[in-house]
N, C-alpha and C positions, 0 to 999 in steps of 0.2 A: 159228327161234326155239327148236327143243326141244333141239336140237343147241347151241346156244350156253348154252341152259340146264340139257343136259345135264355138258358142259365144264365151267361156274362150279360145278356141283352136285358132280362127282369132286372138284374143286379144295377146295371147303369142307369133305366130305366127309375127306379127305384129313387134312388139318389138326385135323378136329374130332377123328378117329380118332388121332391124334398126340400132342395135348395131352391129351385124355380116356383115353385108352388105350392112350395106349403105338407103337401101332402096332407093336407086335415090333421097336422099335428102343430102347426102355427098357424097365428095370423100374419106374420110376420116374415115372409120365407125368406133365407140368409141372401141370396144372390138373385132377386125377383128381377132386380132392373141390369143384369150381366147372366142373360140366358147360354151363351158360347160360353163364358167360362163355369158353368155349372153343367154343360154340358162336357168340357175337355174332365173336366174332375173326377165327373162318372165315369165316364169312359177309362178313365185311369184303373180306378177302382174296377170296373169290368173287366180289363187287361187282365188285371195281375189275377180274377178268377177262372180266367177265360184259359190263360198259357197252364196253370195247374190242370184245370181237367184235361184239357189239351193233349199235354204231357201226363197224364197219368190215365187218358182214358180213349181217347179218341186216336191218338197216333203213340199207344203205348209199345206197337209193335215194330215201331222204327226206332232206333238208337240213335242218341243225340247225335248231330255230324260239326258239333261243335264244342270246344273245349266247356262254354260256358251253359250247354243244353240247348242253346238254339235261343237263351234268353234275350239275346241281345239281338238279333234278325229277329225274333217275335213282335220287342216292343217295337222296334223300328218299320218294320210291316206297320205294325198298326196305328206311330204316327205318321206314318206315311199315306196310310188310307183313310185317319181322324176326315181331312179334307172334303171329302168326298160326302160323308153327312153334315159336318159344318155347314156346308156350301144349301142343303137342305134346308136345315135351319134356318142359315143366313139370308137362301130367298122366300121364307114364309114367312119369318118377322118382318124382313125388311125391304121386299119389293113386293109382296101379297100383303104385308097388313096386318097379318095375321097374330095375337099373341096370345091368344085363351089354351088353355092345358087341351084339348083336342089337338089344333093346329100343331100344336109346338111336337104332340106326340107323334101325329100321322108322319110330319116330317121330319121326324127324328127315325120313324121306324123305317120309313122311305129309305133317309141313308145309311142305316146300319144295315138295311138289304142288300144293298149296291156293294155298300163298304166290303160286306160279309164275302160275297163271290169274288170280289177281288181280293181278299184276304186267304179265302181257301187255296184260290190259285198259288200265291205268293206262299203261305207253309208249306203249303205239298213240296212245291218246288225247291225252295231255299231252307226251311228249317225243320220238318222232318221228313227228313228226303228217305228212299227206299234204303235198303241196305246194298251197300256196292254203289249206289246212283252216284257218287262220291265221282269216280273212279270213271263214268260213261264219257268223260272225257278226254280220257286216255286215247291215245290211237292202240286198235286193237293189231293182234297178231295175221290179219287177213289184209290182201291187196286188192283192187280193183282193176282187173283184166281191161286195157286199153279196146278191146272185143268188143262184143256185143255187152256189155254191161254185166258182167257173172263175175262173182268173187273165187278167187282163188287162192286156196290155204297155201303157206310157204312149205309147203312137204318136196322131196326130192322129185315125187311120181309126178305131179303134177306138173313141174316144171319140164318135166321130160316130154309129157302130154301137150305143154302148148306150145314149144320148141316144133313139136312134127307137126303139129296142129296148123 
């Protein structure tokens, strides 16, 4: 997972450093003075790297638990946790000051870390779930003995056992 999130993170990175900055391949960088949205951009583009290895490498041992692969709980996870380093961003440029290609990176990497842990939580749980985890909310075939707290299987014997019991 950290690898896969390492890759989408160079990849957004990348781009953010591009359109924010120039990258040393302009003087001119496309979105110099619109730093959030050259960052949502990236991030887009880091997405769509991120859910492939994702799904092809890091949770290839889970089967999709959704019609459309989990594509759709992926991006929505992730503009759901975009926020989270925005907000990064948002207070190093604009209540720190801060706007030099350092700054903008430290607190870009700051919330893509935060982002990241709540992101992991969020796949594991909702879009590549275990196999069967589907299902864990099922009621199962076991009752809970009004007793001392012990489960007890619906079989004929048992119920004979807690009848004299």
């Amino acid at each position: 997972f950290m690898v896969v999130g390492g890759l989408s993170t160079l990849t957004s990175f990348a781009i953010f450093n591009f359109l924010l900055h120039g990258l040393y391949l302009t003087s001119r960088p496309w979105l110099v003075d619109h730093p959030i949205s050259a960052f949502v951009i990236a991030n887009l583009a880091g997405m769509a790297v991120s859910y492939r290895l994702s799904r092809s490498w890091t949770f290839r041992h889970r089967p999709p638990a959704h019609a459309d692969g989990g594509r759709t709980a992926f991006f929505a996870i992730n503009l759901a946790t975009m926020p989270i380093a925005i907000a990064c961003l948002w207070v190093s440029r604009n209540a720190l000051h801060l706007d030099d290609p350092v700054s903008d990176n430290v607190a870009a990497v700051i919330g893509q870390l935060l982002g990241q842990a709540a992101r992991f939580v969020l796949f594991r749980t909702y879009v590549f779930q275990k196999p069967g985890a589907a299902l864990d909310h099922l009621p199962s075939h076991r009752a809970v003995d009004d007793g001392p707290a012990r489960a007890v299987e619906h079989r004929p014997e048992h119920a004979r056992e807690h009848r004299a019991g």
